[in-house]
C-alpha positions as CSV (number, residue, x, y, z in Angstrom):
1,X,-33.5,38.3,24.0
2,X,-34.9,34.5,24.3
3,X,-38.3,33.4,23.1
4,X,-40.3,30.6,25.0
5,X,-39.7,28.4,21.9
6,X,-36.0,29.1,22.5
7,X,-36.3,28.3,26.5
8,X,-37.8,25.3,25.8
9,X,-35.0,24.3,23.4
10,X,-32.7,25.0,25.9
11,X,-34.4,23.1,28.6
12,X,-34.3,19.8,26.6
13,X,-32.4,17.2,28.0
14,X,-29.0,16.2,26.7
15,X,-30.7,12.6,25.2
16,X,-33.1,14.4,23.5
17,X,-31.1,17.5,22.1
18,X,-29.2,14.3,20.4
19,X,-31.7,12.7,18.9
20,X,-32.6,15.8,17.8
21,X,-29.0,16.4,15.9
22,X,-29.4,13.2,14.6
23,X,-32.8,14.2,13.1
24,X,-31.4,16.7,11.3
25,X,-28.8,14.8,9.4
26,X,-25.9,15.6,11.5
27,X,-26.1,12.6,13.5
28,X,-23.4,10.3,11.6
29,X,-20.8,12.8,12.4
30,X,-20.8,12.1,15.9
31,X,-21.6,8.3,15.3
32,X,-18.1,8.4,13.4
33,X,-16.0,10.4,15.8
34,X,-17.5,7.9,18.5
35,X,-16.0,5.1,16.6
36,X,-13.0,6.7,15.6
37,X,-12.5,7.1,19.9
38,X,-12.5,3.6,20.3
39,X,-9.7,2.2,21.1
40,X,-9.4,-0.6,18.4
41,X,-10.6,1.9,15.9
42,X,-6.9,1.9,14.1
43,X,-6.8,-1.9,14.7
44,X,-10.0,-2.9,12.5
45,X,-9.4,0.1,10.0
46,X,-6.5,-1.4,8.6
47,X,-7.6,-4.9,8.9
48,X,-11.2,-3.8,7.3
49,X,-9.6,-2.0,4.8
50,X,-7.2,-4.0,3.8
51,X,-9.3,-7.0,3.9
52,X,-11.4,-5.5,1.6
53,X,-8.3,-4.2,-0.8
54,X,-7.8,-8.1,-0.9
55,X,-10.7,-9.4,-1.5
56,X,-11.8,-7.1,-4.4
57,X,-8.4,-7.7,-6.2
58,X,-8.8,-11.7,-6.1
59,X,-12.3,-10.9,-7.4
60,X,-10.6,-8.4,-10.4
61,X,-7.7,-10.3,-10.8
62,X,-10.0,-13.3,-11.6
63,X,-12.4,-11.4,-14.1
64,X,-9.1,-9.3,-16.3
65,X,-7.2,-12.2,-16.3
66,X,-9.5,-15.4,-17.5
67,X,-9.0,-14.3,-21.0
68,X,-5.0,-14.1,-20.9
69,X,-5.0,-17.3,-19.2
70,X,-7.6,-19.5,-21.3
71,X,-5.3,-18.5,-24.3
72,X,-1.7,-19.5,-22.2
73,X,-2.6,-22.2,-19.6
74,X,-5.9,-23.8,-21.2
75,X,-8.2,-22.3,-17.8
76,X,-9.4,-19.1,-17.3
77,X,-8.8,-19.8,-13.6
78,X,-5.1,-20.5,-13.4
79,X,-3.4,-17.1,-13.0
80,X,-6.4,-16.4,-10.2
81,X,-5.5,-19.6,-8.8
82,X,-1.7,-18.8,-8.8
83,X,-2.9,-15.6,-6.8
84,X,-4.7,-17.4,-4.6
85,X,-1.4,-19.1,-3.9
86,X,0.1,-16.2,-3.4
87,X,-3.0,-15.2,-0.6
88,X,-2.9,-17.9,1.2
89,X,0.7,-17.8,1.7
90,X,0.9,-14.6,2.4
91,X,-1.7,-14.4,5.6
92,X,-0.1,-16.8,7.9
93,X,2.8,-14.3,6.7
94,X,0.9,-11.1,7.9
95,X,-0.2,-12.6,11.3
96,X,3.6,-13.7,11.9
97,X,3.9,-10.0,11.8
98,X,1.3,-9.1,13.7
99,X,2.6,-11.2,16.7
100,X,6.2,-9.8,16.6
101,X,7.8,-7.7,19.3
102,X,9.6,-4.6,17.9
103,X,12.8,-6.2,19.5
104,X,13.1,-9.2,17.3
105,X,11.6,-7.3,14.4
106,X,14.7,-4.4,14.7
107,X,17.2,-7.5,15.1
108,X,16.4,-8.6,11.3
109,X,16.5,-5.4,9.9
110,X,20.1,-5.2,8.7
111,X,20.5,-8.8,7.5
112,X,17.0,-8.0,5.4
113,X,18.6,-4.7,3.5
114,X,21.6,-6.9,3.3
115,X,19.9,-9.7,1.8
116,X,18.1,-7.4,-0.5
117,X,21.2,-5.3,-2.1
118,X,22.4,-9.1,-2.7
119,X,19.2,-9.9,-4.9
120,X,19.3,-6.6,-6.5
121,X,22.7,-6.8,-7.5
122,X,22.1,-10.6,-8.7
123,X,20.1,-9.3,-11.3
124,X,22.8,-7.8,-12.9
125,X,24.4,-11.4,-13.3
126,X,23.8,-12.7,-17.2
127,X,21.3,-15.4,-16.9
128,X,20.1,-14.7,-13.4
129,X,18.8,-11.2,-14.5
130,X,15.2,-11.0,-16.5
131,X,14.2,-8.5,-18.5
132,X,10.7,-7.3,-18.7
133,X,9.4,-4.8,-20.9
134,X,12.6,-2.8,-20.7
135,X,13.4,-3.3,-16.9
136,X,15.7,-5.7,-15.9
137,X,14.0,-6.0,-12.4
138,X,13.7,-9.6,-11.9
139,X,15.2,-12.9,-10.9
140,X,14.4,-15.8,-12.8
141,X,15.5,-19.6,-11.5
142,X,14.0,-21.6,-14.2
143,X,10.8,-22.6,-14.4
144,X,7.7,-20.8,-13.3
145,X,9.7,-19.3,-10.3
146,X,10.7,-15.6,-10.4
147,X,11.8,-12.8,-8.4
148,X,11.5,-9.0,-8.1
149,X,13.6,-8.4,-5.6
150,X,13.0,-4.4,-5.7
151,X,9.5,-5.1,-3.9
152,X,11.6,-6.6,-0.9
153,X,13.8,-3.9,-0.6
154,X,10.8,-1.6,0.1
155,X,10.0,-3.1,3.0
156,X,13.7,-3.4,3.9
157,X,14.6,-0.2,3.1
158,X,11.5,1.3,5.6
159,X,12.3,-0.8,8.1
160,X,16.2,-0.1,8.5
161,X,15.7,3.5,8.2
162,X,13.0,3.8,11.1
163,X,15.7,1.4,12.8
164,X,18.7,3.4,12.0
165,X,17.0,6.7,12.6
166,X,15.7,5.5,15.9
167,X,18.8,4.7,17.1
168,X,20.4,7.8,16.4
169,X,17.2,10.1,17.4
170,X,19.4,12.5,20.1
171,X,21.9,13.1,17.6
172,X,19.8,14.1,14.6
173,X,20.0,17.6,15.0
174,X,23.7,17.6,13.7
175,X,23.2,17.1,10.2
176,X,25.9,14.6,9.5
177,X,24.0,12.1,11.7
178,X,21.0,12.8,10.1
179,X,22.3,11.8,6.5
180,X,24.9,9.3,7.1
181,X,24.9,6.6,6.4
182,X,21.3,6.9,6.1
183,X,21.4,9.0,2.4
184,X,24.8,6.6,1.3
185,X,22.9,3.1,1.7
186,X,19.0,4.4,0.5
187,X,21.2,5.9,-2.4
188,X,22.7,2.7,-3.0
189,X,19.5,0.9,-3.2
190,X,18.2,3.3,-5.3
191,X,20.8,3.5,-7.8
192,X,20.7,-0.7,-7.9
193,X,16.8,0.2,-9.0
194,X,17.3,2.8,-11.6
195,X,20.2,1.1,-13.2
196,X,17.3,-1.8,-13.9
197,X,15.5,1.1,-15.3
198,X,12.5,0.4,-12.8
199,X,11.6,4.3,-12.5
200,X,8.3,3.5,-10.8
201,X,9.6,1.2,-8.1
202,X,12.7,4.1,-7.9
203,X,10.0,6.8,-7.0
204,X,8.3,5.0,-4.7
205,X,11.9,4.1,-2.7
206,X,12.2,7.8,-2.8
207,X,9.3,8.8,-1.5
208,X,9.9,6.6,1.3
209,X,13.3,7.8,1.8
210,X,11.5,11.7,2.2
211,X,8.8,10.1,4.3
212,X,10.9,9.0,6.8
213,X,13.6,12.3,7.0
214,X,10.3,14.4,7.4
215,X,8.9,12.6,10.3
216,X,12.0,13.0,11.9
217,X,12.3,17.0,11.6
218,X,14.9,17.3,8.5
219,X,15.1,21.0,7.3
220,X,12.9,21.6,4.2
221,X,16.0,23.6,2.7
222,X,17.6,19.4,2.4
223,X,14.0,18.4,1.3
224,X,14.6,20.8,-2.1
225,X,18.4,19.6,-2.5
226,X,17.0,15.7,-2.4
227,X,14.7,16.2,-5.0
228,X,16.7,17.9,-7.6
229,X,19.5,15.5,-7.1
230,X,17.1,12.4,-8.0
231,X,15.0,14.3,-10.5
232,X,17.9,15.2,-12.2
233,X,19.4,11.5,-12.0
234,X,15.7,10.1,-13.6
235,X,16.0,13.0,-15.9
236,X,18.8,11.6,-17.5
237,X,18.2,8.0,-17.2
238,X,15.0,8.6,-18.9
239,X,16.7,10.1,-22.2
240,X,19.6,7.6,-21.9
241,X,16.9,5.0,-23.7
242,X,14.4,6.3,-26.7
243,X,11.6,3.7,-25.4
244,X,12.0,5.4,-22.0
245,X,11.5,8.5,-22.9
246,X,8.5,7.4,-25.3
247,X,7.0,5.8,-22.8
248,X,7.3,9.1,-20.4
249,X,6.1,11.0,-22.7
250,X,3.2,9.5,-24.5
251,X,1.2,9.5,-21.5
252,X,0.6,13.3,-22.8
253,X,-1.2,12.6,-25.6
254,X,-1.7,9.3,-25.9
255,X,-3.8,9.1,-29.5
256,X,-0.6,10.6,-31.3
257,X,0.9,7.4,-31.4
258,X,-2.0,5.8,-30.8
259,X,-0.6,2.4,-32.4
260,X,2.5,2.6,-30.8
261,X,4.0,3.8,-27.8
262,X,0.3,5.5,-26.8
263,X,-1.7,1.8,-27.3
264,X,-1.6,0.7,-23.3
265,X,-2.6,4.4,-22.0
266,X,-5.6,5.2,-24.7
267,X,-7.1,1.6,-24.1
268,X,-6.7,2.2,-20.2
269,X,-9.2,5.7,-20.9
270,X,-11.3,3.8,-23.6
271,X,-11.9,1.3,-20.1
272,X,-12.4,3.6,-18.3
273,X,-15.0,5.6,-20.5
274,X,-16.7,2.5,-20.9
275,X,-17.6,2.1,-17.4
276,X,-19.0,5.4,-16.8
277,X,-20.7,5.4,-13.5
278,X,-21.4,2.0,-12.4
279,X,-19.8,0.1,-15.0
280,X,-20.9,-2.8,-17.5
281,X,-20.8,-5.4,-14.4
282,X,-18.3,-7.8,-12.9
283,X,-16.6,-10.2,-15.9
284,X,-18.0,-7.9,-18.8
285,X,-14.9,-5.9,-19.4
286,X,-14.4,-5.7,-23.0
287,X,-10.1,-4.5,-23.0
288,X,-8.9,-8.0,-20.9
289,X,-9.9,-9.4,-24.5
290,X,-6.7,-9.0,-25.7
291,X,-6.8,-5.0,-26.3
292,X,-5.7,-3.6,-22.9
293,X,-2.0,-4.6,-22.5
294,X,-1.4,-6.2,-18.6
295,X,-5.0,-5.8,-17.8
296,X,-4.6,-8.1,-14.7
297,X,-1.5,-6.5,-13.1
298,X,0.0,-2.7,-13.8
299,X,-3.8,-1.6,-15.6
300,X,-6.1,-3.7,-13.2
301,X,-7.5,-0.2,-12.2
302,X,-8.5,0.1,-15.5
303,X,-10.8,-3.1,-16.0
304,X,-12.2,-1.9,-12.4
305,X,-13.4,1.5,-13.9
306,X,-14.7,-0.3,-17.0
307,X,-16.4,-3.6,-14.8
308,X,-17.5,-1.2,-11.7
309,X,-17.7,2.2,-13.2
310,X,-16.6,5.2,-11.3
311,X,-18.1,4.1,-8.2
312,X,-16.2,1.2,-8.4
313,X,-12.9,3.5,-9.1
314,X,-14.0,5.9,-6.3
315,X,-14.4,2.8,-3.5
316,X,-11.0,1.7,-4.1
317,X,-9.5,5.2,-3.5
318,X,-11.5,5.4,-0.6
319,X,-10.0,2.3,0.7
320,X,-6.7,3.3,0.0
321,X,-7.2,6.5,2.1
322,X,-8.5,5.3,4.9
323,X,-5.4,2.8,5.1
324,X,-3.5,5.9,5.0
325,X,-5.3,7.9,7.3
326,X,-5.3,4.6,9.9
327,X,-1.2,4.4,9.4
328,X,-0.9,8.1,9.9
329,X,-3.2,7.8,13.0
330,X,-0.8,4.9,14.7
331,X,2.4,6.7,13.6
332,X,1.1,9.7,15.7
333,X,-0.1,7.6,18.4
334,X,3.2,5.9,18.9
335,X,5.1,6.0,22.1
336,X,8.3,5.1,20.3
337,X,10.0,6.5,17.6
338,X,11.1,3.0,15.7
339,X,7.3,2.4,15.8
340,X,6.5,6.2,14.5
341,X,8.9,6.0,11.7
342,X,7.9,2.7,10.3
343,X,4.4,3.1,10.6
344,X,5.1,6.1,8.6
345,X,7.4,4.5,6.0
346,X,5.1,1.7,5.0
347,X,1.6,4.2,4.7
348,X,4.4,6.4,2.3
349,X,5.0,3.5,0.6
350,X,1.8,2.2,-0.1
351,X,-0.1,4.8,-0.6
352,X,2.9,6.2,-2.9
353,X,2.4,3.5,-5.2
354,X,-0.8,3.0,-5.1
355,X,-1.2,6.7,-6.2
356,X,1.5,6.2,-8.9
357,X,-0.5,3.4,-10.2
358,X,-3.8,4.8,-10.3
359,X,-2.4,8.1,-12.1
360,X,-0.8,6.1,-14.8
361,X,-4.1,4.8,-15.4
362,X,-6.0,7.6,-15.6
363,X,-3.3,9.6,-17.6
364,X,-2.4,12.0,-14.9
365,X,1.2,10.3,-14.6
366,X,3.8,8.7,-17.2
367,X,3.3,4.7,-17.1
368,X,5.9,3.3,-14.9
369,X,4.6,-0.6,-14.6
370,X,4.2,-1.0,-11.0
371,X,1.2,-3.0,-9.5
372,X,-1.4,-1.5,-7.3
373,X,-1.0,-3.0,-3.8
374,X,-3.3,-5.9,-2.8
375,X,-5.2,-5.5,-6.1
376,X,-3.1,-6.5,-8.8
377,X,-1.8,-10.3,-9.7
378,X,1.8,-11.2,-8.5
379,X,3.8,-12.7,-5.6
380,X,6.7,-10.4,-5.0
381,X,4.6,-7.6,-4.7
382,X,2.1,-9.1,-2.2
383,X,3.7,-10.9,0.3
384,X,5.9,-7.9,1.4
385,X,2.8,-5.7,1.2
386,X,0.5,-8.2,3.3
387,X,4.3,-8.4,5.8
388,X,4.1,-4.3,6.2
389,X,0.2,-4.5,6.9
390,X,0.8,-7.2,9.5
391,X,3.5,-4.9,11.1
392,X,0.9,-2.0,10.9
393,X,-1.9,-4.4,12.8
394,X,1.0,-4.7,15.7
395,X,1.3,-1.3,16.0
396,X,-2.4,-0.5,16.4
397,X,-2.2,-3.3,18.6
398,X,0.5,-1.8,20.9
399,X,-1.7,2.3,21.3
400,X,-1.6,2.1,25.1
401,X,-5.5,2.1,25.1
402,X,-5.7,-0.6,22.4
403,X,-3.4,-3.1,24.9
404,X,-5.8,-1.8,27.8
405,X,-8.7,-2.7,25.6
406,X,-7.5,-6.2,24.8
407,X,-6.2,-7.1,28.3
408,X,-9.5,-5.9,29.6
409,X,-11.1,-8.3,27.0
410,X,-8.5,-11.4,27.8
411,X,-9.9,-11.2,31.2
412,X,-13.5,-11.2,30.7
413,X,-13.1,-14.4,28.4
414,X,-10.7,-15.8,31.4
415,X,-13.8,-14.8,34.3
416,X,-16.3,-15.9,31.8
417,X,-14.5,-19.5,31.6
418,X,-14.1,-19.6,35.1
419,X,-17.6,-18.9,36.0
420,X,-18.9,-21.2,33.5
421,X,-16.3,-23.7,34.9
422,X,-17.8,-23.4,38.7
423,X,-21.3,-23.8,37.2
424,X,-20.5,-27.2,35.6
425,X,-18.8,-28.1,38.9
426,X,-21.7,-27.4,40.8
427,X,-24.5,-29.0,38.2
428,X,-22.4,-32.2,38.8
């Protein structure tokens, strides 16, 4: 049974029964989903939030480091200036990738791994390798230039396995197609990383390697066999070294050895307690002055929570998650499964790290030293990271409504030039 106040409800029309949802606070929902049907929305989500990413680590990267660097290089802007380098470098990088056909891309692929097994290995040459807090993860040539070459092989790695896989797609129900040489060569890559000790970068390769055998349907039974085989393998390698396993462990109670082993992870939550909820403001981070250890690149998070507070802490996770949810929206969206794979193997990797980062940090995870993407100072980390995002910004580009969209746009500007190139002919 209907009153008239219920009738008249009823009889509103459609514009008003809106309005009316949006005066009761429910409003923004549908604003969102509208967006979210657009279809450029993947395209500007990554580039918004990764601009943003970007933009807020130059600006943190800046602030934790001007101590560090007044004390080395005599400026407090030189490592920010060295990132900027790094930036500006790296964008004409990311559009590259933004403009290249899946074709061309898939023809590099194999000389890239290649390339990068060659680096890795180099750094087990005397003199060639580095050694850096335990890892011996880098490349140095002389002087100020130096290489990781374990943050190229992420990209490598994702991008010859969605290649690989691709190509084999109709014969990935047999199982020896699915791991071979697939499992051989990512095994490779990550033994080359774990015999530099580099567990962090290991587990991030790894999560890419299960990223991309899940979006390709392997059996969940393999899924369990993968990760005892590697967890066993960083089992050991962590007890092979006592500073490894220190390191591993302190993260559990940091204030036992609070002058040792637990000094990088208690200053991190001392940071982070500092900043409470909106932090002490932007360059008054009291750790970058010499307490918290690598304040501008593994524990950046850290002067973040301290400068910004846990709103500051919050908007970068938020950022980070709706990079992931874009890259998770274009992997499903794609009409090809080399697209669909590497979409999916760069969001793994990303957001894999970035979560590995960010748990060190907060104590939740063992401290591994790798740098939180976009946001933390360094050169091997970012241009491979601003290559992927270009390659994600192609694929948004290539949704069949998104190249619709755009062609429609290309011909407005092309009528719109036209017209106003008859009315110039006619004023004359």
């Amino acid at each position: 049974m209907t009153t008239a106040a219920d009738d008249r409800e009823l009889a509103k029309p459609a514009g008003e029964a809106t309005a009316g949802t949006e005066r009761t606070g429910f409003g923004w929902v549908a604003a969102v989903k509208r967006s979210l049907d657009r279809p450029l929305a993947s395209y500007h989500l990554v580039l918004g939030a990764s601009g943003m990413l970007l933009a807020l680590g130059l600006a943190m990267v800046l602030s934790a480091s001007s101590v560090e660097a007044l004390r080395h290089y005599g400026s407090s802007y030189a490592i920010f200036e060295r990132q900027i380098i790094w930036v500006v470098a790296g964008l004409p990088i990311a559009w590259l990738a933004s403009r290249l056909p899946n074709k061309v891309l898939r023809a590099f692929v194999y000389p890239a791994l290649a390339l990068s097994v060659i680096l890795l290995l180099l750094t087990y040459v005397p003199g060639l390798g580095h050694e850096v807090n335990g890892n011996r993860n880098w490349l140095d040539f002389g002087g100020p230039f130096k290489l990781q070459p374990s943050e190229m092989a992420k990209l490598a790695l994702v991008l010859w396995g969605a290649d690989l896989l691709a190509r084999k797609e109709k014969l990935l129900s047999q199982w020896k197609h699915l791991f071979v040489p697939f499992l051989p060569v990512t095994g490779l890559v990550l033994a080359l990383v774990l015999g530099q000790g580099d567990l962090g970068t290991s587990l991030v390769l790894f999560s890419v390697v299960l990223v991309l055998l899940f979006v390709v349907g392997m059996p969940m039974r393999f899924f369990g066999f993968l990760v005892i085989v590697v967890g066993g393998l960083v089992g050991y390698l962590a007890t092979t070294r006592d500073y490894r396993l220190e390191r591993l462990t302190s993260f559990l109670n940091p204030f036992e050895d609070y002058a040792n082993t637990g000094w990088q992870a208690a200053h991190g939550l001392f940071a982070l307690g500092t900043g409470s909820w909106f932090g002490v403001g932007i360059g008054n981070s009291r750790e970058k002055w010499g307490q918290l250890p690598e304040s501008h690149t593994d524990f950046i998070f850290a002067v973040i929570g301290e400068e910004m507070g846990l709103a500051g802490t919050l908007v970068v996770l938020g950022l980070f998650l709706l990079l992931a949810f874009a890259g998770v929206r274009i992997a499903l969206r794609a009409t090809d499964t080399f697209t669909k794979l590497a979409a999916a193997g760069i969001v793994g990797w990303i957001i894999s790290q970035a979560l590995v980062n960010m748990g060190a940090v907060v104590n939740l995870l063992p401290i591994t030293g790798i740098p939180l993407p976009l946001v933390s100072y360094g050169g091997s980390a970012m241009l491979p990271t601003l290559f992927a995002l270009g390659l994600l910004v192609a694929f948004a580009r290539n949704e069949p409504e998104a190249r619709a969209a755009l062609a429609a746009k290309r011909q407005a500007r092309r009528e719109a030039k036209q017209s106003k190139q008859s009315n110039d002919d006619s004023d004359e």
